[in-house]
C-alpha positions in Angstrom: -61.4 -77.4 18.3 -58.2 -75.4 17.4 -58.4 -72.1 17.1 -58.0 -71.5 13.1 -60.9 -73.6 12.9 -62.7 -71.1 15.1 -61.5 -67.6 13.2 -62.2 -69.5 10.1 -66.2 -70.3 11.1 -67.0 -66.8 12.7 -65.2 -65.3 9.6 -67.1 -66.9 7.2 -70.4 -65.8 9.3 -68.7 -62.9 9.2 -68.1 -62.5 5.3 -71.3 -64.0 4.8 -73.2 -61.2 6.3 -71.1 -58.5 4.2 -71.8 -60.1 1.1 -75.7 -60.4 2.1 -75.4 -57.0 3.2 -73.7 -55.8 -0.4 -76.2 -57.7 -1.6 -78.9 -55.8 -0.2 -77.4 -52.5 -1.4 -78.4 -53.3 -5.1 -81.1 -55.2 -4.2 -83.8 -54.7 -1.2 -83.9 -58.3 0.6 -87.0 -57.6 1.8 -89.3 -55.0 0.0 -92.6 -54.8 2.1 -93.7 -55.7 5.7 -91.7 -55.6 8.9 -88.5 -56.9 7.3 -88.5 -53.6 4.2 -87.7 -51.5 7.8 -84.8 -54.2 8.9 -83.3 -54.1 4.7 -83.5 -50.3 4.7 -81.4 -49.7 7.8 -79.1 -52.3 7.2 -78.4 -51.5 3.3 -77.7 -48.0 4.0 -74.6 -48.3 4.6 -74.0 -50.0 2.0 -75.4 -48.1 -0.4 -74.1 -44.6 0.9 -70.2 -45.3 2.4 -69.6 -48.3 0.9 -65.9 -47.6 1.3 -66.7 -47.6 4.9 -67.8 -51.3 4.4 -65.0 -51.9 2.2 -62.4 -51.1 5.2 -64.1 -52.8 7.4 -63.7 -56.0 5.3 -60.0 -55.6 5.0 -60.0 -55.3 8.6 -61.7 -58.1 9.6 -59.7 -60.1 6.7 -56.3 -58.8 8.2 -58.0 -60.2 11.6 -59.0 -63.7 10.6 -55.9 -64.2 8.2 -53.6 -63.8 11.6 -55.9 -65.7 13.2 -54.9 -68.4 10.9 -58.5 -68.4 9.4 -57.3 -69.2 5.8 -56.0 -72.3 6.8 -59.5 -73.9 6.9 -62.0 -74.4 4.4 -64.6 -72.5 6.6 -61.8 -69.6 6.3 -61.1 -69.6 2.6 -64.9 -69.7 1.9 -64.9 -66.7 4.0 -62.5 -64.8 2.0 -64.4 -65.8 -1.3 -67.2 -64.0 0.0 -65.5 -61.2 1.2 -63.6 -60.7 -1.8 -67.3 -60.6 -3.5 -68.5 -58.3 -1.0 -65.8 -55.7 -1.2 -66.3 -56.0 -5.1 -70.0 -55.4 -4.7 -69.2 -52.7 -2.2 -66.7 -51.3 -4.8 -69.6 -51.5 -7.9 -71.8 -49.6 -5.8 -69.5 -46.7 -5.1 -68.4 -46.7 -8.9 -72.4 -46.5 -10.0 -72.8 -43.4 -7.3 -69.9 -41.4 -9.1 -72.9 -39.7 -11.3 -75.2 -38.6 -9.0 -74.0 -35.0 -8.5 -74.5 -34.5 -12.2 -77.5 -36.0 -12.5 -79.5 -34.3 -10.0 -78.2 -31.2 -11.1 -79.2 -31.6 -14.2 -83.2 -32.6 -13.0 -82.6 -29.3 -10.3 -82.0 -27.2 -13.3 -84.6 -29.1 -16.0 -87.3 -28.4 -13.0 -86.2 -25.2 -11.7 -84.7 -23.2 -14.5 -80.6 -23.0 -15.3 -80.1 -20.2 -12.8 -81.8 -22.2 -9.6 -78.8 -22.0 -7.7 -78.8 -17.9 -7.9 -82.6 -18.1 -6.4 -82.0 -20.6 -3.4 -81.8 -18.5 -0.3 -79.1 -19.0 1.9 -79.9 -18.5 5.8 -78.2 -16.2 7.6 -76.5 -17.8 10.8 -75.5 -16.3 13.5 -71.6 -15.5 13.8 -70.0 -17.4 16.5 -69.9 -14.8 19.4 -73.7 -14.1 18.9 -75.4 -14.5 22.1 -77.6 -17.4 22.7 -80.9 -17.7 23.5 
């Protein structure tokens, strides 16, 4: 087995699992039973730095494409589904953009418009206060 043929099988395992995983950040795989605890921990990456996952994708692309990876069909599958994962991963940061707004907007429709003025903010210690 040459090598390309390698980098292109473990990068389409590889891509495979980003785009399950990107996958899972808009929908749940598994939404009850043992495998809802396994879907949660996985897709929250996804769903809360998906630019993390994003990089990590170009990484591993940059890896498998100088490990001659796209010279096999194995390999340009792979970067099929890792172009669809880093799109997913991409529509999931572009849906989050709202988020601050909106949850300030239920904060103030629940609490009042001046919520922010009533939180109470703790006191800390400075930083030559003596422990313990």
């Amino acid at each position: 087995m040459r090598f390309d043929q390698l980098a292109g099988g473990a990068y389409l395992a590889g891509s495979t699992l980003a785009a399950l995983n990107a996958l899972n950040g808009y929908r749940p795989l598994a939404r009850r039973g043992r495998g809802s605890v396994a879907s949660f921990a996985t897709g929250i990456g996804a769903t809360e730095i998906p630019l993390t996952g994003v990089g990590l994708s170009v990484a591993e692309t940059a890896a498998a494409v100088a490990g001659g990876a796209h010279r096999t069909a194995t390999g340009r599958a792979g970067l099929v589904l890792s172009a669809a994962a880093v799109a997913g991963l991409v529509g999931l940061q572009l849906r989050s953009r709202p988020a601050p707004s909106i949850v300030d907007a239920a904060l103030r429709e629940a609490l009042g418009p001046d919520f922010p003025d009533a939180v109470a903010h703790p006191d800390w210690p400075g930083a030559d206060a003596e422990l313990g």
